[in-house]
DSSP file (Angstrom, degrees, kcal/mol; ACC not computed):
  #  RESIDUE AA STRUCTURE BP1 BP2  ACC     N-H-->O    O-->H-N    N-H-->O    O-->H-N    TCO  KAPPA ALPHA  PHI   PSI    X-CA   Y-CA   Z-CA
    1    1 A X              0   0    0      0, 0.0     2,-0.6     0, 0.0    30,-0.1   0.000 360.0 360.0 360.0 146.2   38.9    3.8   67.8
    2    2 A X        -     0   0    0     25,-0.1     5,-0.1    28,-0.1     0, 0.0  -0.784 360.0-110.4-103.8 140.0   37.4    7.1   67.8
    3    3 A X        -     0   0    0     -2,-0.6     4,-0.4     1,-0.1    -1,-0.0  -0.040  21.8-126.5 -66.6 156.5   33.7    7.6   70.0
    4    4 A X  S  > S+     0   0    0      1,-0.2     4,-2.5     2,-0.2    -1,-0.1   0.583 108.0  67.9 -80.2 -19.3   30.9    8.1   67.9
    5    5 A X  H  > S+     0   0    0      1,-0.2     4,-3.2     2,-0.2    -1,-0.2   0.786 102.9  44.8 -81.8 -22.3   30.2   11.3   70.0
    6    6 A X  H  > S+     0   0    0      2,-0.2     4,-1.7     3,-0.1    -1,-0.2   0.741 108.8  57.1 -78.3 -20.6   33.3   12.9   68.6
    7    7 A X  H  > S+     0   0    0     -4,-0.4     4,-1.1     2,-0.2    -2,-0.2   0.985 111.0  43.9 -67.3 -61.0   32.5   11.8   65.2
    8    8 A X  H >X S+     0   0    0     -4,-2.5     4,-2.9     2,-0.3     3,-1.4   0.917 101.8  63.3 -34.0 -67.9   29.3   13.5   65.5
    9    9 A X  H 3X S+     0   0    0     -4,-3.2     4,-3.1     1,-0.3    -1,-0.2   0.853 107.7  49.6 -19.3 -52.7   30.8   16.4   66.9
   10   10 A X  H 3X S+     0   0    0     -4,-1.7     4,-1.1     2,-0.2    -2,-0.3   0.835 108.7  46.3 -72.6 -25.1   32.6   16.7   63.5
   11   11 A X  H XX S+     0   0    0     -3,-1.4     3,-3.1    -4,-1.1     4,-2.7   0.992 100.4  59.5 -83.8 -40.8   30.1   16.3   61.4
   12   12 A X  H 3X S+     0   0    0     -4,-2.9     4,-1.8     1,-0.3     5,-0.5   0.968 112.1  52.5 -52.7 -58.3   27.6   18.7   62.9
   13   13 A X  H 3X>S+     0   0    0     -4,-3.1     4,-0.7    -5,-0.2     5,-0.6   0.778 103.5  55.0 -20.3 -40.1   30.9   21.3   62.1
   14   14 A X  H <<5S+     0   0    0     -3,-3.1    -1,-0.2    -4,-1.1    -2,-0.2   0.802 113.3  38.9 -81.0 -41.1   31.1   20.4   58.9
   15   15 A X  H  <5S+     0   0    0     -4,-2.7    -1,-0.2     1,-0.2    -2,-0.2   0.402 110.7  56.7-114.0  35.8   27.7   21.2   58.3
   16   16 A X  H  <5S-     0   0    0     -4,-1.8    -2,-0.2    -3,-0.3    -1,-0.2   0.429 114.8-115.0 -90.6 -20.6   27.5   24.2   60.4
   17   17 A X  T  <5 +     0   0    0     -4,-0.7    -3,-0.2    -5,-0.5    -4,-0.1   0.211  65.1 146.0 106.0 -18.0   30.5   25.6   58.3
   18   18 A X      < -     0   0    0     -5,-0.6    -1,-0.2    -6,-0.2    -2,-0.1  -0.066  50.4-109.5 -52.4 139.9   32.9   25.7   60.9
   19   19 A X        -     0   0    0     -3,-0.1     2,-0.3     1,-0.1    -1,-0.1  -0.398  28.9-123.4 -74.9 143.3   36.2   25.2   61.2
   20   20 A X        -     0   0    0      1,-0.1    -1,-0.1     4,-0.1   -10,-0.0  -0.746  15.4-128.0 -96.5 156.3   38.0   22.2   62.8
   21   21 A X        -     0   0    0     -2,-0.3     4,-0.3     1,-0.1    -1,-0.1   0.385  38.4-103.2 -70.9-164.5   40.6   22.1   65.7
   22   22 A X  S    S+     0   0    0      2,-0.1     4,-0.3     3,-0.1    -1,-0.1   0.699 122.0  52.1-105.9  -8.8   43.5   20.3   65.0
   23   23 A X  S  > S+     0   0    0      2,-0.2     4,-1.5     3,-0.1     5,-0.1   0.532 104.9  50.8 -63.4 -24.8   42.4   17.5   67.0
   24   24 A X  H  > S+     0   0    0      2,-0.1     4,-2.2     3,-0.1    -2,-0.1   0.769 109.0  59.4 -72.8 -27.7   38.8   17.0   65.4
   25   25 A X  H  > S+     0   0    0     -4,-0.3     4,-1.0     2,-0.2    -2,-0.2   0.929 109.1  42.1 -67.3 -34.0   41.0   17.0   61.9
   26   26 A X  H >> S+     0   0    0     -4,-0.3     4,-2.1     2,-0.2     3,-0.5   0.927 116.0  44.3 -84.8 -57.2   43.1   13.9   63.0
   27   27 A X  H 3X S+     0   0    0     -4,-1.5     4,-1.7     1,-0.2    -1,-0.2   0.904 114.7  55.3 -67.6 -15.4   40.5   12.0   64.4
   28   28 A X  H 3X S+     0   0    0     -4,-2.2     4,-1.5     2,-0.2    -2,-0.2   0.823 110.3  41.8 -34.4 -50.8   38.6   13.0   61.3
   29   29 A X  H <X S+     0   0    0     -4,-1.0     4,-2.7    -3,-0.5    -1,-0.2   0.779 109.9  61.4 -88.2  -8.8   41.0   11.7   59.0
   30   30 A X  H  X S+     0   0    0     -4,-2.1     4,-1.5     2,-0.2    -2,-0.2   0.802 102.4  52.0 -78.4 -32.8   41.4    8.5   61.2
   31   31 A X  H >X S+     0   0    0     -4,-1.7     4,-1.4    -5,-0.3     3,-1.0   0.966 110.1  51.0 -58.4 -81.5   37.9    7.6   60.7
   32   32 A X  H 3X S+     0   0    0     -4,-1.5     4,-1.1     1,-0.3    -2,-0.2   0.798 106.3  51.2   3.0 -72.7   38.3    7.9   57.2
   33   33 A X  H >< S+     0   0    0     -4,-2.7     3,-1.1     2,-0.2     4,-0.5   0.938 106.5  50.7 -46.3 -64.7   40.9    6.0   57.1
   34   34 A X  H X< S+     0   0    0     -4,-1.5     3,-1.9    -3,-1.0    -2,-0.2   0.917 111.5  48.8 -23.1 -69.2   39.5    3.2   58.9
   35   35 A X  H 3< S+     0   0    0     -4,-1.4    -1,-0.2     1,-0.3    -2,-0.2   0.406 105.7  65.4 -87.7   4.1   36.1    3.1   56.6
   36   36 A X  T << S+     0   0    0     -4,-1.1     2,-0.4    -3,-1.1    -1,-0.3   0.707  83.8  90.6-109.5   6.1   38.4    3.2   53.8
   37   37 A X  S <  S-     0   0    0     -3,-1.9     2,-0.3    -4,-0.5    -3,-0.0  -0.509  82.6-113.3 -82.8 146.7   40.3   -0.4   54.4
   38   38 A X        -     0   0    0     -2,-0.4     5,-0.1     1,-0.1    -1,-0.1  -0.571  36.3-129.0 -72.5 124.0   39.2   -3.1   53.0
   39   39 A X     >  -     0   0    0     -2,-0.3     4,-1.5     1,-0.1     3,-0.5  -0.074  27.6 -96.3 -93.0-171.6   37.9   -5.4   55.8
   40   40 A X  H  > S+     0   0    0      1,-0.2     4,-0.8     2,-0.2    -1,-0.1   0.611 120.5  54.2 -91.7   1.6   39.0   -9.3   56.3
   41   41 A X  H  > S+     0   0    0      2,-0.2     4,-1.4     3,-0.1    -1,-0.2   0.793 113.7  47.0 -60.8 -46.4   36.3  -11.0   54.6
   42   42 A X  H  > S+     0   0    0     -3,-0.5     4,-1.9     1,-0.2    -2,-0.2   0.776 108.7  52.2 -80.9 -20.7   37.2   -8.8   51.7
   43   43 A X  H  X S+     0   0    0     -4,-1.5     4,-1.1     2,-0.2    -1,-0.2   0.883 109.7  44.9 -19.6 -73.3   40.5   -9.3   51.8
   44   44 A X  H  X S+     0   0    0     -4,-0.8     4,-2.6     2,-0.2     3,-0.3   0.803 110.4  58.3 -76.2 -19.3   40.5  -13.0   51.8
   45   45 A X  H  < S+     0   0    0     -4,-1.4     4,-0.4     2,-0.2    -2,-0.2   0.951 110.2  45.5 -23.3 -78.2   37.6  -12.8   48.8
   46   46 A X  H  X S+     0   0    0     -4,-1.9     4,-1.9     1,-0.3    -1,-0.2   0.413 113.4  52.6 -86.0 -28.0   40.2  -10.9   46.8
   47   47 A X  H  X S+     0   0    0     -4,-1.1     4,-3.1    -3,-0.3     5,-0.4   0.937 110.5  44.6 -51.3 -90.1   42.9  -13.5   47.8
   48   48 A X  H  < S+     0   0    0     -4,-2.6    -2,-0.2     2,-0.2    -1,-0.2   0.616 100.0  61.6 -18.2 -55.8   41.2  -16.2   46.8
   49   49 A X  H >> S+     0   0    0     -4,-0.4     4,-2.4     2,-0.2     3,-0.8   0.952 107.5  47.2 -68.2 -72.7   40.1  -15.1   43.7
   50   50 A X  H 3X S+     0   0    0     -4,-1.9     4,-2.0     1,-0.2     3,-0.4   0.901 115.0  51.3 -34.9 -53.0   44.3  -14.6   42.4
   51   51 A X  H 3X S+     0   0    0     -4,-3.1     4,-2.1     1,-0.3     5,-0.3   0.903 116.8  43.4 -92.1 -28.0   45.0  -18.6   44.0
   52   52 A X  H <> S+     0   0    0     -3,-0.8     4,-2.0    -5,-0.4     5,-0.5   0.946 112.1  43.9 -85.3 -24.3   42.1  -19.2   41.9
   53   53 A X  H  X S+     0   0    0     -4,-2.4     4,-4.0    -3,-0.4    -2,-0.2   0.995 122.2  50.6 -44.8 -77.1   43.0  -17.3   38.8
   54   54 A X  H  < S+     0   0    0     -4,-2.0     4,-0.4     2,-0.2    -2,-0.2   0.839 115.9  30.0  -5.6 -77.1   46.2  -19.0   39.6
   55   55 A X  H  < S+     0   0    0     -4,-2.1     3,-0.4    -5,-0.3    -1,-0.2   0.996 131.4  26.0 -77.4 -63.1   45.4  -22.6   40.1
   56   56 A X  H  < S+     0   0    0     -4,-2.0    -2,-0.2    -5,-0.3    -3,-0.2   0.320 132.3  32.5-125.9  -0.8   42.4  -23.4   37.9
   57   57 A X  S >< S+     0   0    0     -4,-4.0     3,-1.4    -5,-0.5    -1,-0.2   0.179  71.0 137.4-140.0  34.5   42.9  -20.5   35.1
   58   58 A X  T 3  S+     0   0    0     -3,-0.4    -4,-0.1    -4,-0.4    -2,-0.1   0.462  73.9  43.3 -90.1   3.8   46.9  -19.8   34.5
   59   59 A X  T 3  S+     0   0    0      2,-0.1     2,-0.5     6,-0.0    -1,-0.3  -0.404  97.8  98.9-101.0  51.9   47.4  -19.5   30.9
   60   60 A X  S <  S-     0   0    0     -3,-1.4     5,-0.1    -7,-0.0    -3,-0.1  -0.992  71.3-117.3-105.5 125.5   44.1  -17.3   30.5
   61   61 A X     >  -     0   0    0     -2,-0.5     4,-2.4     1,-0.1     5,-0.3  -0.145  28.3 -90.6 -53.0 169.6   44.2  -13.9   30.2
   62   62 A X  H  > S+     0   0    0      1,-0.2     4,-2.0     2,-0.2    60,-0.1   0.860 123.5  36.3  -0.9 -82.1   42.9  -11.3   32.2
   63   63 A X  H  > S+     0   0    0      2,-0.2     4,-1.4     1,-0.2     5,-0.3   0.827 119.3  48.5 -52.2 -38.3   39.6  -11.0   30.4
   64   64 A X  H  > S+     0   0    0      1,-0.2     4,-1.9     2,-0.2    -2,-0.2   0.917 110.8  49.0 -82.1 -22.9   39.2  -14.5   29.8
   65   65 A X  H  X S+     0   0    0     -4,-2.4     4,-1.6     2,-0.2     5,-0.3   0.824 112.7  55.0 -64.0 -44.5   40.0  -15.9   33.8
   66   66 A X  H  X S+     0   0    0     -4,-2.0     4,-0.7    -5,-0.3    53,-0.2   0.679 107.0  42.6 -90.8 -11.9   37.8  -13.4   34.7
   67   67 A X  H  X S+     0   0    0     -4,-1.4     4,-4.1     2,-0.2    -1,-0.2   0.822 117.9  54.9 -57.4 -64.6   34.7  -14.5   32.5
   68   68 A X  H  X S+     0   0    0     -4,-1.9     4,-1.5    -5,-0.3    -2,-0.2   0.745 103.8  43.2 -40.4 -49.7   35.5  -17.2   33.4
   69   69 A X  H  X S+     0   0    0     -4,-1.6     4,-2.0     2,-0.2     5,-0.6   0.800 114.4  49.8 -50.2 -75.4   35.5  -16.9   36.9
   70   70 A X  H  X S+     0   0    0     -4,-0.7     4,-3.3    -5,-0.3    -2,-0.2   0.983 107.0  55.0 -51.0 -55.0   32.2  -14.8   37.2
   71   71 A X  H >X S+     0   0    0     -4,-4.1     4,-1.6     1,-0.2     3,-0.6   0.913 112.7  48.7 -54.5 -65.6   30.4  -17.5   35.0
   72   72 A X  H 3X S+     0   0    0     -4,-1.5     4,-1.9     1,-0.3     5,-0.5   0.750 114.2  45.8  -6.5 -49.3   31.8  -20.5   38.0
   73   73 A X  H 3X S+     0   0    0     -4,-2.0     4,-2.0     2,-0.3    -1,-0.3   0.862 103.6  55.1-101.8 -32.9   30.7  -18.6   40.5
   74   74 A X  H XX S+     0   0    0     -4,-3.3     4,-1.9    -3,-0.6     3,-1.2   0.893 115.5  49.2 -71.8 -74.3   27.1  -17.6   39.3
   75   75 A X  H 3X>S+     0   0    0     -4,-1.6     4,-4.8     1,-0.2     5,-0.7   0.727 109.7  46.8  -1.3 -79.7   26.7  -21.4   39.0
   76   76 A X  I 3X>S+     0   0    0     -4,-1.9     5,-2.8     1,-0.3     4,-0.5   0.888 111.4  50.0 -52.2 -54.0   28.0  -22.2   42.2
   77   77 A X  I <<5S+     0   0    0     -4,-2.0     5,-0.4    -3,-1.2    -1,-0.3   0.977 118.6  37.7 -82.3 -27.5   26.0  -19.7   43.9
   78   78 A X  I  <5S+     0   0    0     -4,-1.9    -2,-0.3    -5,-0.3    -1,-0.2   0.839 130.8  24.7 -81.2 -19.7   22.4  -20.9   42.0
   79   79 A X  I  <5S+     0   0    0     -4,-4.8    -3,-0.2    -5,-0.5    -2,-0.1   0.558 136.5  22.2-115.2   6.0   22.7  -24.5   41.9
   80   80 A X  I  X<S+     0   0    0     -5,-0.7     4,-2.5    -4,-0.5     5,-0.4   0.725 109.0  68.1-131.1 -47.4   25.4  -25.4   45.0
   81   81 A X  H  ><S+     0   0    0     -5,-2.8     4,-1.3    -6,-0.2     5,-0.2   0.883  89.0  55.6 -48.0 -47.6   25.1  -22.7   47.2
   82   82 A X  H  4 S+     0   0    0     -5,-0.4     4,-0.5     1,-0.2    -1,-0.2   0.947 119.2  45.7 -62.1 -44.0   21.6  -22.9   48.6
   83   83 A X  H  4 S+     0   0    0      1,-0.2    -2,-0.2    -4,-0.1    -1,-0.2   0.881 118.3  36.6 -65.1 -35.5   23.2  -26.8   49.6
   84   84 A X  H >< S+     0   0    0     -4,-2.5     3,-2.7     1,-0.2    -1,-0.2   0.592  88.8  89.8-104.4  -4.5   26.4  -26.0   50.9
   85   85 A X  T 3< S+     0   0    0     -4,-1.3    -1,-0.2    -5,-0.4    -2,-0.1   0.968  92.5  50.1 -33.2 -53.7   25.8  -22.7   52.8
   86   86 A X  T 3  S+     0   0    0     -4,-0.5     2,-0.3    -5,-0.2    -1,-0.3   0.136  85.8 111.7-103.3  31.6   25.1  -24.6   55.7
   87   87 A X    <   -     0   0    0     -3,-2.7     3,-0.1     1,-0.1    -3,-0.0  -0.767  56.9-149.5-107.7 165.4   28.0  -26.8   55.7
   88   88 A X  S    S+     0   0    0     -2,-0.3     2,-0.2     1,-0.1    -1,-0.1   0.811  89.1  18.9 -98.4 -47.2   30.8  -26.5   58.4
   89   89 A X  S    S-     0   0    0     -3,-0.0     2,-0.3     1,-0.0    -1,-0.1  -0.813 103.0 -81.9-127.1-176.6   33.5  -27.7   56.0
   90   90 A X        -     0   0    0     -2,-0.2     5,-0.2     1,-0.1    10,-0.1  -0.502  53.3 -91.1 -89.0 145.1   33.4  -27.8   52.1
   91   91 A X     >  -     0   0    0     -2,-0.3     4,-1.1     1,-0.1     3,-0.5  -0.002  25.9-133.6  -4.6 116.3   31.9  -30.4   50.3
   92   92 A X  T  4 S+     0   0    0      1,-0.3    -1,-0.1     2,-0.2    -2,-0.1   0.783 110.1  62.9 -50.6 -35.6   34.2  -33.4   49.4
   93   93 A X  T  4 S+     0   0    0      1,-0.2    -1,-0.3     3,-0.0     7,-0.1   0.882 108.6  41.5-116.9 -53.8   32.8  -33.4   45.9
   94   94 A X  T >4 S+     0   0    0     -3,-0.5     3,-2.0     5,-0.2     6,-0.4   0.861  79.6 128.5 -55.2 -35.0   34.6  -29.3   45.4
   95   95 A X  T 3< S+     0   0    0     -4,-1.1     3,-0.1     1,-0.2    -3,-0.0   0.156  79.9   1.5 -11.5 101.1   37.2  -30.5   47.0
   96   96 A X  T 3  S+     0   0    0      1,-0.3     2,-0.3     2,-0.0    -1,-0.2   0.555 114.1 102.2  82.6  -6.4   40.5  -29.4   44.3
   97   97 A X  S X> S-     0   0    0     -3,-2.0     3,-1.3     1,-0.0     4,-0.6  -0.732  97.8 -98.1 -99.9 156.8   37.8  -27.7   42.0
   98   98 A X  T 34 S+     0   0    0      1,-0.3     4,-0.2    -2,-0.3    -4,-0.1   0.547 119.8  67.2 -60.3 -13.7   37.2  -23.6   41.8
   99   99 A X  T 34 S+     0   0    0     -5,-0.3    -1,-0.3     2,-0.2    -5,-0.2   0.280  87.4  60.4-111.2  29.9   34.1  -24.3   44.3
  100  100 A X  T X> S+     0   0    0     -3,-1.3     4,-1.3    -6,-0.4     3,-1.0   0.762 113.5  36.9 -65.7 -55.0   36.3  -25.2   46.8
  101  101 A X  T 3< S+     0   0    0     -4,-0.6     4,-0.4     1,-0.3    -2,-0.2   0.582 119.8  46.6 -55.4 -22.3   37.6  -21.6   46.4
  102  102 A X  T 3> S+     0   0    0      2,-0.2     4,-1.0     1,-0.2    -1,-0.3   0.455 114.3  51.3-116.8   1.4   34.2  -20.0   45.7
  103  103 A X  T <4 S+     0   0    0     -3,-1.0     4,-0.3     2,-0.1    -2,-0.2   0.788 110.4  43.2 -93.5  -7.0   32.7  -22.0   48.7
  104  104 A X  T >X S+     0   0    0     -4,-1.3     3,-0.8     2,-0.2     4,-0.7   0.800 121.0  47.2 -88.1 -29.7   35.4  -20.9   51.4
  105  105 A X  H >> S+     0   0    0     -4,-0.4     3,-2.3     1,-0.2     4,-1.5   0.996 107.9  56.5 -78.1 -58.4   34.9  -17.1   49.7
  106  106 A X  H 3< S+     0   0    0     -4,-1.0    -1,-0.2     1,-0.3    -2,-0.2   0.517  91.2  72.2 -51.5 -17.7   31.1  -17.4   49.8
  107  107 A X  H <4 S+     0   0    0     -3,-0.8    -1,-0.3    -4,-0.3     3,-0.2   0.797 115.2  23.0 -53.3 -52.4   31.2  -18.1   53.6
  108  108 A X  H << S+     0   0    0     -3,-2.3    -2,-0.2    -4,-0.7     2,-0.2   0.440 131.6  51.2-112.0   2.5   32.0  -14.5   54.3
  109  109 A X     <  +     0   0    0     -4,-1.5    -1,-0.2   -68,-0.1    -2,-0.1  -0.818  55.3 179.5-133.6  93.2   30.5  -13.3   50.8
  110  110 A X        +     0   0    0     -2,-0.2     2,-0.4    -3,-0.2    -4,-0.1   0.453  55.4  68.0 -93.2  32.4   27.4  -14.2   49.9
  111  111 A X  S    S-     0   0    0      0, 0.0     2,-0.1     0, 0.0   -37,-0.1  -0.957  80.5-113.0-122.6 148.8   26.7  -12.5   46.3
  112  112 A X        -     0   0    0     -2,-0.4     2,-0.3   -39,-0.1   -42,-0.1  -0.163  27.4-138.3  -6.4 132.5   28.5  -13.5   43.2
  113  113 A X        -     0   0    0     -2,-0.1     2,-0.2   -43,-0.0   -40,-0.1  -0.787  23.8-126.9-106.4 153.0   30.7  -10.6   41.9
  114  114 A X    >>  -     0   0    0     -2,-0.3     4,-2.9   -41,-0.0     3,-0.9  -0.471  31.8 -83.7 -98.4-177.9   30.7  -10.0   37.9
  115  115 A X  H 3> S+     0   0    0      1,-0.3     4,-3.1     2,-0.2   -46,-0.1   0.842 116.8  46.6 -43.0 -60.8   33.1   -9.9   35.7
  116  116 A X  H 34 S+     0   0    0      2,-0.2     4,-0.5     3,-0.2    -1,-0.3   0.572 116.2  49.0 -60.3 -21.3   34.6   -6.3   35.6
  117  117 A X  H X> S+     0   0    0     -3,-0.9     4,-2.3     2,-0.2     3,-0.5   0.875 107.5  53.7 -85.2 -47.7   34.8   -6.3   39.5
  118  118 A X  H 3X S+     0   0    0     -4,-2.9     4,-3.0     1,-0.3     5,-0.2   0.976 108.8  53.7 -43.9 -62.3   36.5   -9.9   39.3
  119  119 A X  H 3X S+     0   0    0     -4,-3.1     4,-1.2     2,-0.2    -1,-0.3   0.894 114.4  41.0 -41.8 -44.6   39.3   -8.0   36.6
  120  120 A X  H <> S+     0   0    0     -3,-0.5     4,-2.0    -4,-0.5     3,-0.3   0.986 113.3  49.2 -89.7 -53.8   40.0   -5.3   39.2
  121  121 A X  H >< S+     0   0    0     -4,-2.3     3,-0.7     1,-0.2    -1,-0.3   0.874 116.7  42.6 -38.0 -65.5   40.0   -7.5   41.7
  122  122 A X  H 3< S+     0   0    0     -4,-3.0    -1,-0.2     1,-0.3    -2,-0.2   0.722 112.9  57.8 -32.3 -58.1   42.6   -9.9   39.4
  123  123 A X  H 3<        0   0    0     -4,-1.2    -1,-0.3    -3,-0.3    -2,-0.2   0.770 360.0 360.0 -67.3 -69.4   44.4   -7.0   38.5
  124  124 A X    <<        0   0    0     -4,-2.0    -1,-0.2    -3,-0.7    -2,-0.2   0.676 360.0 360.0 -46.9 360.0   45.6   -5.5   42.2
């Protein structure tokens, strides 16, 4: 991991105009790098969302899984979500349903995604 004081270092370069060594360019691009993976919450979201595509939507297209999908999950998060947040494991009653899936995602994501994010998501 690279110190925050080196980070700094770089930026104030960057917006002094200066050039960087060939060690501030590697840990440069190594931060980067870093802030540009996807971390493991979002991961397993993204995960989740395909087993659910999968499981509960598998002759739907694209478009229509993913309507689909969005609509579930805005549900879920206004009328079930405020109840089940603050459970340990999921509900018996999602058990085998798509809010089994959207409460284990919701754990470590607590907004709704729409449609068109859901597709890219689908999609990868």
């Amino acid at each position: 991991m690279t110190d925050r004081g080196d980070l700094q270092r770089i930026v104030d370069t960057f917006e002094a105009g200066g050039e960087l060594s060939e060690e501030q360019r590697r840990l440069a691009a190594a931060a980067l790098r870093q802030a540009l993976m996807p971390s493991a919450p979002t991961i397993r979201r993204d995960e989740l969302l395909r087993e659910m595509k999968r499981r509960f939507y598998p002759t739907h297209r694209l478009r229509a899984a993913s309507l689909a999908i969005a609509e579930v999950w805005e549900q879920y998060e206004i009328r079930a979500w405020p109840h089940d947040s603050s459970a340990v494991t999921c509900p018996p009653r999602h058990v085998g349903k798509p809010q089994e899936l959207l409460w284990r995602i919701m754990r470590d994501w607590p907004n709704s995604l729409g449609k068109d994010r859901i597709r890219q998501i689908l999609t990868g």
